[in-house]
N, C-alpha and C positions, 0 to 999 in steps of 0.2 A: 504494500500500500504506500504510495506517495502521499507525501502531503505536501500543501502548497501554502507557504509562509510568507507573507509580504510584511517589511519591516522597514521601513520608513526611519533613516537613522538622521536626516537633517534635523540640525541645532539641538544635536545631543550629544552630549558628553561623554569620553570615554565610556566610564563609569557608566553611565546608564544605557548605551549599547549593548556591552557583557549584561546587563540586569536584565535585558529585555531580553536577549540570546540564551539564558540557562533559564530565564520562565518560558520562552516558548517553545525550546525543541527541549524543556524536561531534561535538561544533564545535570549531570551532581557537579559539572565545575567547568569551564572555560576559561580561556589567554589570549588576549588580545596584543601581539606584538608588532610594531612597526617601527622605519628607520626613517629617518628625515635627514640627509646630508650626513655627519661623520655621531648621530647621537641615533641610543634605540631605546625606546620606550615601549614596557613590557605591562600589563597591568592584568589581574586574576577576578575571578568572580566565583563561589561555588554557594549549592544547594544543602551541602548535608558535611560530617566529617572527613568522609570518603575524599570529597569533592576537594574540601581546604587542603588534605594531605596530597592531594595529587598534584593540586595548582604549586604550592608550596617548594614541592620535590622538582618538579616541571622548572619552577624558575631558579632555582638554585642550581639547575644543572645547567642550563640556560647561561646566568649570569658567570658561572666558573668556565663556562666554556666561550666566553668574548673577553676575558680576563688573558693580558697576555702573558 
């Protein structure tokens, strides 16, 4: 079964993209990372315990591995 999700992300905030993205496709956690010129900005969102440990683990593997 497909489902068809339309998300309308003008004039929203990191932060409330990922809020709106783990309410509507139901995930225990999401990561939103993107780069702008020579700087990356990473930010987590999650649902349940699960969700925090994974985002958590996710970015710290993330951040050690742009470390030079």
């Amino acid at each position: 079964m497909e489902r068809q999700i339309k998300l309308s992300i003008e004039n929203l905030t990191d932060e409330q993209v990922l809020k709106e993205f783990v309410k509507r496709f139901d995930c225990d956690g999401a990561i939103l990372i993107y780069k702008d010129d020579d700087q990356e900005f990473g930010f987590g969102r999650w649902r349940n315990s699960g969700g925090r440990k994974w985002v958590n683990n996710l970015l710290k593997v993330i951040n050690g591995a742009s470390t030079p």
